[in-house]
mmCIF file as gemmi writes it, N, C-alpha and C atoms, coordinates in Angstrom:
data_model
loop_
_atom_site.group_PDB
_atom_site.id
_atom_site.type_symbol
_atom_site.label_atom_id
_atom_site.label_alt_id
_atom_site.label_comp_id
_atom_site.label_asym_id
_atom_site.label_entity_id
_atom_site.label_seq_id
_atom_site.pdbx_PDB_ins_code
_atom_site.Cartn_x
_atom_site.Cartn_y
_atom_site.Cartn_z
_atom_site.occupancy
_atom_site.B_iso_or_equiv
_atom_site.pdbx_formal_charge
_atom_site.auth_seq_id
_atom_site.auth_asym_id
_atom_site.pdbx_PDB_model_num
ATOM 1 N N . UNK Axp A 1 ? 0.48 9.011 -0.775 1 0 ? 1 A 1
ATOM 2 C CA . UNK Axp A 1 ? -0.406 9.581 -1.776 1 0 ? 1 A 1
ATOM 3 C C . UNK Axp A 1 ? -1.29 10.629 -1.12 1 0 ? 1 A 1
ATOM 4 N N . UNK Axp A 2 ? -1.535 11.41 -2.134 1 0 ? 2 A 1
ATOM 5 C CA . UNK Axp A 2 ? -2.665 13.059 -1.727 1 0 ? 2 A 1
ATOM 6 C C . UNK Axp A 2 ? -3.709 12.276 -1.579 1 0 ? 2 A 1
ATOM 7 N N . UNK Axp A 3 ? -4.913 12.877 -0.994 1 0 ? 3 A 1
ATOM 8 C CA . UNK Axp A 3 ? -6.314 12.378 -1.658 1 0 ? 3 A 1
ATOM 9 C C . UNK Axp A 3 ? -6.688 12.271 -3.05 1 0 ? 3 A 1
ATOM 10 N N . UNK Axp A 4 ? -6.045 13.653 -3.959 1 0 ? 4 A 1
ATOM 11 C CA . UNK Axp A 4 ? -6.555 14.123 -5.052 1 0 ? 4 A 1
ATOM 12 C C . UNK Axp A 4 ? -5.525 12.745 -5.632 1 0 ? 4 A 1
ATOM 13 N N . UNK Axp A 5 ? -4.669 12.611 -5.518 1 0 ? 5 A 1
ATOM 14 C CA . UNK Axp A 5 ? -3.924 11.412 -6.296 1 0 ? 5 A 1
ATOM 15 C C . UNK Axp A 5 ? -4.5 10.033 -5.907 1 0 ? 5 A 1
ATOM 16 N N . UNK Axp A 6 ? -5.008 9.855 -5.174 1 0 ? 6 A 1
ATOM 17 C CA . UNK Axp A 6 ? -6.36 8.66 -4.783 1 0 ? 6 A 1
ATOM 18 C C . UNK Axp A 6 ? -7.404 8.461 -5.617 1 0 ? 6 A 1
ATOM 19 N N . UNK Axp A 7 ? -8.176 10.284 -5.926 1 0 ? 7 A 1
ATOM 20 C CA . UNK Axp A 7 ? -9.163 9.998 -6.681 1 0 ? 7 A 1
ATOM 21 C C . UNK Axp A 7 ? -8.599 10.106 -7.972 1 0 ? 7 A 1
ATOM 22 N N . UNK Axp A 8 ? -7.525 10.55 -8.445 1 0 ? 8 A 1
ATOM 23 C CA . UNK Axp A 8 ? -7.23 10.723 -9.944 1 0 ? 8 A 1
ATOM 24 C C . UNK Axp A 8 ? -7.089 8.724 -10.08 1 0 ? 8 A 1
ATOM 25 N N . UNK Axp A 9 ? -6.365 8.058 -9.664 1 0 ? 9 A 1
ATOM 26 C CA . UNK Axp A 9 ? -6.334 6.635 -9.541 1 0 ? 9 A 1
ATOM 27 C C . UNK Axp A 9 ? -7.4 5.948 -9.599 1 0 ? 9 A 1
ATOM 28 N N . UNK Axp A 10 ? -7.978 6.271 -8.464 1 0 ? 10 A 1
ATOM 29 C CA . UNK Axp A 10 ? -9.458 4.981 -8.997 1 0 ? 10 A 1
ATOM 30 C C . UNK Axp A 10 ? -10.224 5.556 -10.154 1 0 ? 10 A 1
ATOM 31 N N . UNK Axp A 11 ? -10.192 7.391 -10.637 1 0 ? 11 A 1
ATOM 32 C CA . UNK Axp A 11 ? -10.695 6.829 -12.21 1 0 ? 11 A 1
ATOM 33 C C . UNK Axp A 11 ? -9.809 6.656 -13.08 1 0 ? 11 A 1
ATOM 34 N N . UNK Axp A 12 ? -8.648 6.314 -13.083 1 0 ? 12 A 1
ATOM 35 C CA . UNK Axp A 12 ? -8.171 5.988 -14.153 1 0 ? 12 A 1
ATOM 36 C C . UNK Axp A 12 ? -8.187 4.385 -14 1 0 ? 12 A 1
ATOM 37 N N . UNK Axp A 13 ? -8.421 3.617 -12.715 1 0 ? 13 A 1
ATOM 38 C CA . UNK Axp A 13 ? -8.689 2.072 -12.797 1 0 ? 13 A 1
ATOM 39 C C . UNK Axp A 13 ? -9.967 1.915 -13.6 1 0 ? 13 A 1
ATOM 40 N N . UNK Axp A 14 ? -11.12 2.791 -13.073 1 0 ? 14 A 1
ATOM 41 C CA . UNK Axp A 14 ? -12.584 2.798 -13.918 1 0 ? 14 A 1
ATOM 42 C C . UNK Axp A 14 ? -12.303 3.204 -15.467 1 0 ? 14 A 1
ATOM 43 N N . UNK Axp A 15 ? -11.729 4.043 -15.613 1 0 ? 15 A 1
ATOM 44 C CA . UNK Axp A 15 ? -11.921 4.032 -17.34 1 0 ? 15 A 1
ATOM 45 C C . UNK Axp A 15 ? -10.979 3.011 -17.617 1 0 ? 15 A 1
ATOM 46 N N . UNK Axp A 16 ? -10.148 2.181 -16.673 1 0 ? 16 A 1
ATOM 47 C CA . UNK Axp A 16 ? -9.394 0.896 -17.739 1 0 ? 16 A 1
ATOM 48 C C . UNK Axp A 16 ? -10.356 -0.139 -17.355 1 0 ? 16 A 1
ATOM 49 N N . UNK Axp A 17 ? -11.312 -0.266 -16.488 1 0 ? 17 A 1
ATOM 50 C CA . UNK Axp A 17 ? -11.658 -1.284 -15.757 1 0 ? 17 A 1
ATOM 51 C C . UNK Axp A 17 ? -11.348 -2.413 -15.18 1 0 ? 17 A 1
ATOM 52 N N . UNK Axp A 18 ? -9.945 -1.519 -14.55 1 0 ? 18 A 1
ATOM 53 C CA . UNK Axp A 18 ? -9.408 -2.243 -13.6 1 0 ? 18 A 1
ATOM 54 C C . UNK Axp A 18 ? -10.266 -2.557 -12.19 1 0 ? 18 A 1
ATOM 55 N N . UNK Axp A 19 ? -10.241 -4.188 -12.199 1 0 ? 19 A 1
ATOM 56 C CA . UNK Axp A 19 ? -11.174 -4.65 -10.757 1 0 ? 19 A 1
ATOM 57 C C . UNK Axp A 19 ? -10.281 -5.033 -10.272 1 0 ? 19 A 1
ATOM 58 N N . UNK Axp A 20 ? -8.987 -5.275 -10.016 1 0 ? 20 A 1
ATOM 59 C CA . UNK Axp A 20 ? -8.47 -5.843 -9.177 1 0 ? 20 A 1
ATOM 60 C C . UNK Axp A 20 ? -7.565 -4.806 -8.845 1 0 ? 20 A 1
ATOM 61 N N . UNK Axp A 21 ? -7.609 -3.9 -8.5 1 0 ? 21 A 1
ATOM 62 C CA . UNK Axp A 21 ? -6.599 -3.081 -7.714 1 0 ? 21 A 1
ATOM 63 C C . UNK Axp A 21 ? -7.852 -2.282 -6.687 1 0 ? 21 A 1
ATOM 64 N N . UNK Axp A 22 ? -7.009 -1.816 -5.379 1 0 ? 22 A 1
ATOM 65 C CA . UNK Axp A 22 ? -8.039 -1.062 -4.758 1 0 ? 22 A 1
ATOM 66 C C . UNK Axp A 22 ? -6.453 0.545 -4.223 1 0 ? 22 A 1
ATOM 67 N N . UNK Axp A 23 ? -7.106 1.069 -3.969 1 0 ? 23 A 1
ATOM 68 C CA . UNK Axp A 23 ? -6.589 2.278 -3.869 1 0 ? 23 A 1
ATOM 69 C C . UNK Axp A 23 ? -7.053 2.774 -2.604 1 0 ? 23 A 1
ATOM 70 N N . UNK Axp A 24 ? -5.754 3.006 -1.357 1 0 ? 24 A 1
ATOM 71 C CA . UNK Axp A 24 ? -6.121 3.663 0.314 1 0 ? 24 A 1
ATOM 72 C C . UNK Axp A 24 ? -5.281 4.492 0.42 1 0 ? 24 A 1
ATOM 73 N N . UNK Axp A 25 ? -5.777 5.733 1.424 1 0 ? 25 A 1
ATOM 74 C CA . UNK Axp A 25 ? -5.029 6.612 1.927 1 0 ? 25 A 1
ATOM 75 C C . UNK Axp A 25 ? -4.541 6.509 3.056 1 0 ? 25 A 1
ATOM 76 N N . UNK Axp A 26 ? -3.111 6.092 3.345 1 0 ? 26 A 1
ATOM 77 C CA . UNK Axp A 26 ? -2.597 5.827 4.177 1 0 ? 26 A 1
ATOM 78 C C . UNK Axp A 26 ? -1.1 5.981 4.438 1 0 ? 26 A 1
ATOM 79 N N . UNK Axp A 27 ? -0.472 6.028 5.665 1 0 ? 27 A 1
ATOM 80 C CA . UNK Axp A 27 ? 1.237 6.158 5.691 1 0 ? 27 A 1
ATOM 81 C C . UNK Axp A 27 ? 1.808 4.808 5.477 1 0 ? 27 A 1
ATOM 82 N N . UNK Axp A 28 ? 3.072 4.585 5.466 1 0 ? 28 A 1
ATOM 83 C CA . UNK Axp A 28 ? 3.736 3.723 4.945 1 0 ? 28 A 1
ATOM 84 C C . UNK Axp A 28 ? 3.854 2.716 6.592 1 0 ? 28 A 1
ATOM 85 N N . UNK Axp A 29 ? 3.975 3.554 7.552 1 0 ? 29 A 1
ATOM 86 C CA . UNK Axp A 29 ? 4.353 3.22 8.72 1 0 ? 29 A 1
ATOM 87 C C . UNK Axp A 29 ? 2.885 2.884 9.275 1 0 ? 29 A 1
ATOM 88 N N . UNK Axp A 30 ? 1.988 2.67 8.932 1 0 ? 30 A 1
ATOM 89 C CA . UNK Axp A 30 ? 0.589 2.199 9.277 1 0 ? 30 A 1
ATOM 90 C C . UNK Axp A 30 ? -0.393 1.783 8.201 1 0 ? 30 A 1
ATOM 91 N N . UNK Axp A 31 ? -0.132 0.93 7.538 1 0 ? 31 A 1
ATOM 92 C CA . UNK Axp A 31 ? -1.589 0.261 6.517 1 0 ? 31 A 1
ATOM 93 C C . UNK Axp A 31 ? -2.08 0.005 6.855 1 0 ? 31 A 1
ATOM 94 N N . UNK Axp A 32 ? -3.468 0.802 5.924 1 0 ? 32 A 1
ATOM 95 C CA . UNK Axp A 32 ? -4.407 0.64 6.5 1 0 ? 32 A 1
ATOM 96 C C . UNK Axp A 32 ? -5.394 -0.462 5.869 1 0 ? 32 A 1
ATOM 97 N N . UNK Axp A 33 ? -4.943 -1.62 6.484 1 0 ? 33 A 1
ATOM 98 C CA . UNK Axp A 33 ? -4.778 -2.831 6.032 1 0 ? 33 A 1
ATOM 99 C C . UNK Axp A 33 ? -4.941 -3.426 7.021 1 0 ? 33 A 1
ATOM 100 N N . UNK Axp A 34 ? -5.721 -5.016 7.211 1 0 ? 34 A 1
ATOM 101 C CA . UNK Axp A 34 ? -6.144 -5.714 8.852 1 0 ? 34 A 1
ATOM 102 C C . UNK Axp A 34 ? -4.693 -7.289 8.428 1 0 ? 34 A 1
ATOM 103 N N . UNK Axp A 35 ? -4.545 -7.45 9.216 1 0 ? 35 A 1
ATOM 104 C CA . UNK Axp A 35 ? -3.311 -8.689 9.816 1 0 ? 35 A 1
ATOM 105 C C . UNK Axp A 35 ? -3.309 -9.299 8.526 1 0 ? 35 A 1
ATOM 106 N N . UNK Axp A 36 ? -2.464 -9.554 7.936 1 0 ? 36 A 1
ATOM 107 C CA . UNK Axp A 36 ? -1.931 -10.954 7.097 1 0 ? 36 A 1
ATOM 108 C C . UNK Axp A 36 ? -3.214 -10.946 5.749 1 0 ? 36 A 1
ATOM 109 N N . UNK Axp A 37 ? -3.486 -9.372 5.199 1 0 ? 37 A 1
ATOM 110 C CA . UNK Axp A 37 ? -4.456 -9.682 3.991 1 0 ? 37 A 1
ATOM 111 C C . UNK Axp A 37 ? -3.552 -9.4 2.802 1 0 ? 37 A 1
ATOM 112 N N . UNK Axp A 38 ? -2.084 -8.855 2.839 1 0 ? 38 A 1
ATOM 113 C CA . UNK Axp A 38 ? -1.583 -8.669 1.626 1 0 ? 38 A 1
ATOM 114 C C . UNK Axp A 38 ? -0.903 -9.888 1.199 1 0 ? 38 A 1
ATOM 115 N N . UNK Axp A 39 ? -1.155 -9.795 -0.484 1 0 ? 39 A 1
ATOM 116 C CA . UNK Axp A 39 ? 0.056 -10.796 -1.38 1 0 ? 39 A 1
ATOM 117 C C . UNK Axp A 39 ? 1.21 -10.201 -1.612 1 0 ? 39 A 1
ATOM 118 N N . UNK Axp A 40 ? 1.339 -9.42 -2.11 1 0 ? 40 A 1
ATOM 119 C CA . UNK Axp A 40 ? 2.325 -8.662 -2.378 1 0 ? 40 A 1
ATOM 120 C C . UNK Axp A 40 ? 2.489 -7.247 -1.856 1 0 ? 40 A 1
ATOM 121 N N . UNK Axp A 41 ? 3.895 -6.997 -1.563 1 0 ? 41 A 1
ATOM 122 C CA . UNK Axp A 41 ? 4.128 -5.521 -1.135 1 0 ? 41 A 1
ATOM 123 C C . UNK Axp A 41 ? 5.062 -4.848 -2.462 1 0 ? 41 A 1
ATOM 124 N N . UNK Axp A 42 ? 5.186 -3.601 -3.032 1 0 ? 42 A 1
ATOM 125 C CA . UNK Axp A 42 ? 5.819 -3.477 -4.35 1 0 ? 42 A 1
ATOM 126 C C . UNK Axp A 42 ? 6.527 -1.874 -3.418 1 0 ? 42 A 1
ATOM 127 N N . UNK Axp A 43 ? 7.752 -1.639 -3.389 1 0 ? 43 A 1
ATOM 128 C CA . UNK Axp A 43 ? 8.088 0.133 -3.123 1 0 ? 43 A 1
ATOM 129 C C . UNK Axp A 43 ? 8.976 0.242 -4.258 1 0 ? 43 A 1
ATOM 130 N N . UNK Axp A 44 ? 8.496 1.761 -4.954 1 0 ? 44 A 1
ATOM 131 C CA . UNK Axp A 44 ? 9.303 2.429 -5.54 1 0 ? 44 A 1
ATOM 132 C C . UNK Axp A 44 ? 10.201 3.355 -4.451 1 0 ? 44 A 1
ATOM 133 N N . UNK Axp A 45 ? 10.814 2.865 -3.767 1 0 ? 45 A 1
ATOM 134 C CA . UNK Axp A 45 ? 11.803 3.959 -2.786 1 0 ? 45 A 1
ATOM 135 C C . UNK Axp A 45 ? 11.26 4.461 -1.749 1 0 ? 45 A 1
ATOM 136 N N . UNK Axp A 46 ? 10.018 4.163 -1.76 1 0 ? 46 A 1
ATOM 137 C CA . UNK Axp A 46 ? 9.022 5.285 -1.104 1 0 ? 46 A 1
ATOM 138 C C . UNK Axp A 46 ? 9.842 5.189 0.67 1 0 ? 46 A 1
ATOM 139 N N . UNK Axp A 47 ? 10.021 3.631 0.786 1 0 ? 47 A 1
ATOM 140 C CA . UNK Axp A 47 ? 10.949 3.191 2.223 1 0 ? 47 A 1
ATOM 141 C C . UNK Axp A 47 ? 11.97 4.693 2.588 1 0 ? 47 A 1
ATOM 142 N N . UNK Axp A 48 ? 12.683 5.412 1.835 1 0 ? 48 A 1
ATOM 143 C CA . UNK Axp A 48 ? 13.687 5.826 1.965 1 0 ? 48 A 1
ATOM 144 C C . UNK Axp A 48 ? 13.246 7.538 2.22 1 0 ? 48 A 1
ATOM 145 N N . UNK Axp A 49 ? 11.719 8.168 1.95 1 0 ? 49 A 1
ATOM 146 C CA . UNK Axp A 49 ? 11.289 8.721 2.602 1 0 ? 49 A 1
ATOM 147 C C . UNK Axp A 49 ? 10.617 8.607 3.971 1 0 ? 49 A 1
ATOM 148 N N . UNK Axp A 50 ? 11.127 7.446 4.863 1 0 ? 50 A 1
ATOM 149 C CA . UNK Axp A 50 ? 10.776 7.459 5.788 1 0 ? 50 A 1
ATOM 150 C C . UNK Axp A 50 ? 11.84 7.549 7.132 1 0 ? 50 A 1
ATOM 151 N N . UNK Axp A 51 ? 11.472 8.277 7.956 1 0 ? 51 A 1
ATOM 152 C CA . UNK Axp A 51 ? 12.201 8.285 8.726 1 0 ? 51 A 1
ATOM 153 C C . UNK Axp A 51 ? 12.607 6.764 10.06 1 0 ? 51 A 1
ATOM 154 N N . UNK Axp A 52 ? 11.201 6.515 9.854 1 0 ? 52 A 1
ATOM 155 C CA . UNK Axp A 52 ? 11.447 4.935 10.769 1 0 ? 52 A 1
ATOM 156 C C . UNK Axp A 52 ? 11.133 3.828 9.609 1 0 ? 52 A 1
ATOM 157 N N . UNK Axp A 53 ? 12.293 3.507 9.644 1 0 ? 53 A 1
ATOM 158 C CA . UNK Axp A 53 ? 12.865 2.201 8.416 1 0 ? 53 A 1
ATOM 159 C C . UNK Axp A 53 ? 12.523 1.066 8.894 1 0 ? 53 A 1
ATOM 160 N N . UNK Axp A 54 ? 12.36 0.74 10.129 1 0 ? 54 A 1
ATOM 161 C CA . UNK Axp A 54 ? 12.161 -0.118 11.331 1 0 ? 54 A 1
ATOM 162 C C . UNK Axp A 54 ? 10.425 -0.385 11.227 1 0 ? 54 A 1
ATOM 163 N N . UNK Axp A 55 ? 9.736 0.526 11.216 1 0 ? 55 A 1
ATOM 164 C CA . UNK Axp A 55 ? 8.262 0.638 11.643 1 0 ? 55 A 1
ATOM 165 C C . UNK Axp A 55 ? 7.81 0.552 10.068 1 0 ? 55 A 1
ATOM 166 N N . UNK Axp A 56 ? 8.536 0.523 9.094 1 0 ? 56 A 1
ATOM 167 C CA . UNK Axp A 56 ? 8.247 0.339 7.946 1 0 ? 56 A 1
ATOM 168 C C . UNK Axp A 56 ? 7.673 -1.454 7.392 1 0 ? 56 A 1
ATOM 169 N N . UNK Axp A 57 ? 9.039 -1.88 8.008 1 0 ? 57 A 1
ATOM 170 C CA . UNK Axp A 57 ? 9.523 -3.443 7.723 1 0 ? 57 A 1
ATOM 171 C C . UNK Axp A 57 ? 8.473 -4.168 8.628 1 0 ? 57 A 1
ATOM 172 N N . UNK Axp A 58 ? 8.208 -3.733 9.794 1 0 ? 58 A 1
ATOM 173 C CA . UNK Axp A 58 ? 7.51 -4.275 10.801 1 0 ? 58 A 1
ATOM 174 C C . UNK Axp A 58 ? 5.771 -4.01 10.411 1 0 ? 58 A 1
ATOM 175 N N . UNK Axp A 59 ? 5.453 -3.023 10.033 1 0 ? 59 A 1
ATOM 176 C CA . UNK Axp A 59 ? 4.152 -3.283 9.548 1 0 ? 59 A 1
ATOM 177 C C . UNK Axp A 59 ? 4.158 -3.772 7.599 1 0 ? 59 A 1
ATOM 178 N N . UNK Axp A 60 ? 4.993 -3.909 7.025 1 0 ? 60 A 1
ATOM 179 C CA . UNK Axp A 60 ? 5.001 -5.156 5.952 1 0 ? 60 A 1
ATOM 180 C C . UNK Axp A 60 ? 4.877 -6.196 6.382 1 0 ? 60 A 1
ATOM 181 N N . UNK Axp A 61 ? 5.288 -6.888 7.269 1 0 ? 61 A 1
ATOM 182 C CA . UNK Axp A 61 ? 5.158 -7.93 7.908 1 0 ? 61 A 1
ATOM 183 C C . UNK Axp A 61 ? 3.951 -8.829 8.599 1 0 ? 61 A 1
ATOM 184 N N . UNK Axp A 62 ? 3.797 -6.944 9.428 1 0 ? 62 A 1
ATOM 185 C CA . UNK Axp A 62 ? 2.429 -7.62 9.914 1 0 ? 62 A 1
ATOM 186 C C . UNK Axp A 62 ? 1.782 -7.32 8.893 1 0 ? 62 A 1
ATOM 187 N N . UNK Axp A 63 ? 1.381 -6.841 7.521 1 0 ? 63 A 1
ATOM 188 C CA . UNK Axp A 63 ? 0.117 -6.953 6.654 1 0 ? 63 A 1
ATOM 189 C C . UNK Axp A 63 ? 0.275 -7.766 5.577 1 0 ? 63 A 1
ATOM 190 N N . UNK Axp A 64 ? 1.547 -8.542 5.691 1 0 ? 64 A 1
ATOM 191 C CA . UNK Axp A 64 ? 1.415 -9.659 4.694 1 0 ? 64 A 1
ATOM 192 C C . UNK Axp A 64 ? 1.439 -11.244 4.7 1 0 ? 64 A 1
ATOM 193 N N . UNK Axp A 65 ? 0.744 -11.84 4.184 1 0 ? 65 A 1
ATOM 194 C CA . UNK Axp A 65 ? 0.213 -13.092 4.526 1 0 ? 65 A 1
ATOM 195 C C . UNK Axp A 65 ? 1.384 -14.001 4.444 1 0 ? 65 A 1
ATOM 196 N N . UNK Axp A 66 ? 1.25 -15.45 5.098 1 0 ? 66 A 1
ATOM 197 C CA . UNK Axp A 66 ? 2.349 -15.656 5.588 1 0 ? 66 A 1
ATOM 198 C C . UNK Axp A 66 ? 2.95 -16.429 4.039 1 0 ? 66 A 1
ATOM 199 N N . UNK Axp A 67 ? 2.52 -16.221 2.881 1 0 ? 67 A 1
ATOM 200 C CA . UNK Axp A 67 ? 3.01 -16.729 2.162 1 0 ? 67 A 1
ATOM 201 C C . UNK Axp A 67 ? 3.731 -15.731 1.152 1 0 ? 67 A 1
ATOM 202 N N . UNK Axp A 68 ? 4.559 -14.592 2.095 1 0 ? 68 A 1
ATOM 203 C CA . UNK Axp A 68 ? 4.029 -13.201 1.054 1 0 ? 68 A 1
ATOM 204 C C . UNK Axp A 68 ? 5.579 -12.854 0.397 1 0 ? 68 A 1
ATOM 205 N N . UNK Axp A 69 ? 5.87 -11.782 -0.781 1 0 ? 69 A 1
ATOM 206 C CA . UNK Axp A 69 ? 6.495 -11.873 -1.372 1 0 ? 69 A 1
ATOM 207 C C . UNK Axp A 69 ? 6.673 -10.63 -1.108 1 0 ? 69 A 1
């Protein structure tokens, strides 16, 4: 995601008042995300713009909790 597609997102969570989503700028190959805080991981394809498919899988892993889907 752009920045500008960051901020177009969190207001469109505020005018739905969506509280449970949060919105980061970050690569796929580094979330920016601390050890084992995600529930879920969701890709629309996005995997397949990446060139390391490897460094993809490996930081899903490390940012999702060990009960993760």
């Amino acid at each position: 995601m752009t920045p500008d597609m960051i901020t177009k997102a969190r207001r469109n969570a505020q005018t739905l008042g969506a509280t449970n989503v949060e919105f980061r700028l970050g690569e796929i190959e580094h979330l920016p995300v601390v050890d084992t805080s995600v529930d879920v991981i969701i890709s629309n394809c996005v995997i397949n713009l990446s060139p390391d498919k490897g460094a993809v899988f490996r930081e899903a892993f490390r940012a999702q909790r060990p009960s993760r889907r």
